[in-house]
C-alpha positions as CSV (number, residue, x, y, z in Angstrom):
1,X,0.0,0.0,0.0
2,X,1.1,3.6,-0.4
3,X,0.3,6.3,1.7
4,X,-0.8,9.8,0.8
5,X,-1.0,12.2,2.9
6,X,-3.6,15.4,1.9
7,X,-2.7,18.5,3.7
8,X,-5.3,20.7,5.1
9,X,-8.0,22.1,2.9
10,X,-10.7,24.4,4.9
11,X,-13.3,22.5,3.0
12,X,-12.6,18.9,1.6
13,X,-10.3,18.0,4.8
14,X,-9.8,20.8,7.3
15,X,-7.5,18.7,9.5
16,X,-5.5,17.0,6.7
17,X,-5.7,13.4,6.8
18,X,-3.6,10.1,5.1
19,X,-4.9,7.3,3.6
20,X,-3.1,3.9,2.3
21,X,-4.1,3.2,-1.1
22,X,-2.7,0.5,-3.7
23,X,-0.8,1.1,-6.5
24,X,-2.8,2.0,-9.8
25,X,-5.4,4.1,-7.4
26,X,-5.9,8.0,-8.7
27,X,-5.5,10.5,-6.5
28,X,-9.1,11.5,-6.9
29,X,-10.5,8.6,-6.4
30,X,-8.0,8.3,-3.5
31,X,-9.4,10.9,-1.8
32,X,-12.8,10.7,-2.3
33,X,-12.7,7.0,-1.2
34,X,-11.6,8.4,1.9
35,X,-13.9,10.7,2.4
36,X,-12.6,13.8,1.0
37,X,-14.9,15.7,-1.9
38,X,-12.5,16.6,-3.9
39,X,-14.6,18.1,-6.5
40,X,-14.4,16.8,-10.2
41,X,-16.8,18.5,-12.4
42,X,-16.3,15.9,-15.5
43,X,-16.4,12.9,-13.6
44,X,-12.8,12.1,-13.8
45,X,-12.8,11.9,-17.6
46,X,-10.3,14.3,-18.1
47,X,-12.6,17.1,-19.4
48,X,-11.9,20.0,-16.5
49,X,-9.5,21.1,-13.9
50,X,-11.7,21.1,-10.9
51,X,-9.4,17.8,-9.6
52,X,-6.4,20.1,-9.7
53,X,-3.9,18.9,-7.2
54,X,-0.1,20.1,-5.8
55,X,1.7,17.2,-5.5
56,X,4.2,18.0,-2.4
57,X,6.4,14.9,-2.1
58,X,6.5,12.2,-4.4
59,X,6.0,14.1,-7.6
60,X,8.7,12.4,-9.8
61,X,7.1,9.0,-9.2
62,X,3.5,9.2,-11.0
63,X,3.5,8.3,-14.8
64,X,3.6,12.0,-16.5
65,X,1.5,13.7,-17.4
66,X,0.0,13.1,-21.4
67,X,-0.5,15.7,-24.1
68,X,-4.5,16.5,-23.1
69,X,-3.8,16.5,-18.8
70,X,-1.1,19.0,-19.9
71,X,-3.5,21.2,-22.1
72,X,-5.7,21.3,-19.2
73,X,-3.5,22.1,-16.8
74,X,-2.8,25.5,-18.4
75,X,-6.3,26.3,-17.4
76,X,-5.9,25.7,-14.4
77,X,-6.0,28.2,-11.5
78,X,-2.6,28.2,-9.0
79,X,-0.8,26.2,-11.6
80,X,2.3,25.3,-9.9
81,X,5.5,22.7,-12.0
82,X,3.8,20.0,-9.7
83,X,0.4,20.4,-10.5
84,X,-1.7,17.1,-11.5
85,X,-5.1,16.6,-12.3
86,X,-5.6,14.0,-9.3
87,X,-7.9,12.3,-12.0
88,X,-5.4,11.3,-14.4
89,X,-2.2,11.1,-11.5
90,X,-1.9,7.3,-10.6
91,X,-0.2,6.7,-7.3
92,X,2.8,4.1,-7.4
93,X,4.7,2.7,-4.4
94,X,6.0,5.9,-3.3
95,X,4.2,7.7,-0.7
96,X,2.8,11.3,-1.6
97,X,2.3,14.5,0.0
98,X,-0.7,16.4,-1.6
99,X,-2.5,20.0,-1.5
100,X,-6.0,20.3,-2.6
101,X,-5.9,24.4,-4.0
102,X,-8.1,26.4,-2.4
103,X,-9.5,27.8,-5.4
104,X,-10.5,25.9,-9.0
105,X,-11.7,27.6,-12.4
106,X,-15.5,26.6,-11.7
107,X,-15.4,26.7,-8.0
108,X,-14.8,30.1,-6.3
109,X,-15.0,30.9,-2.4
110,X,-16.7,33.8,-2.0
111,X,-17.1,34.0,2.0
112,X,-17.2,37.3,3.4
C-alpha cells in the first residue's frame, strides 16, 4: 500500500488526513474514497480542472502527465510545476504528499 497524505484544505479535509491506497489508485478517487470531496466536475474523464492537485512529495514517481492532462493544466488556477489533475495522477509505491488548491476555475470561495 502507499500512503498519501492530503494536507489541510478548509473545506474537503480541514485537519489533513492520510490514507493507504494501492498502487494504480488515482488521487481522486483516493481521496474521495476516503472521504474527501474533492470536487471533479467531468467525472474524472479528463474534461476540466476542478481535480487540480499540488503534489508535495512524491511528484517524480507518478507516470507523467499526457498531451490533453497538460493542455488542461494550463487552465488551471494556481498552476504550480507540480500540478496534476488527481484524475489522471496514478499513485505508485512511493508515498505522496498532496494539496487540494483552495480555489479551481468553476469553483470560487466567496465568503465574506
Amino acid at each position: 500500500m502507499t500512503r498519501i497524505t492530503f494536507l489541510p484544505h478548509p473545506d474537503f479535509c480541514p485537519q489533513g488526513k492520510m490514507v493507504d491506497v494501492a498502487p494504480g489508485t488515482s488521487i481522486c478517487d483516493a481521496a474521495l474514497d476516503n472521504d474527501i470531496a474533492i470536487e471533479h466536475a467531468c467525472e474524472k474523464a479528463c474534461a476540466c480542472t476542478t481535480c487540480h492537485v499540488i503534489v508535495r512529495e512524491g511528484f517524480d514517481s507518478l507516470h507523467p502527465a499526457d498531451d490533453k492532462e497538460e493542455d488542461l493544466l494550463d487552465k488551471a488556477w494556481g498552476l504550480e510545476p507540480e500540478s496534476r489533475l488527481s484524475c489522471q495522477a496514478k499513485v505508485g509505491s512511493v508515498d505522496l504528499v498532496v494539496e487540494i488548491p483552495r480555489y479551481t476555475i468553476n469553483l470560487a470561495s466567496e465568503r465574506h
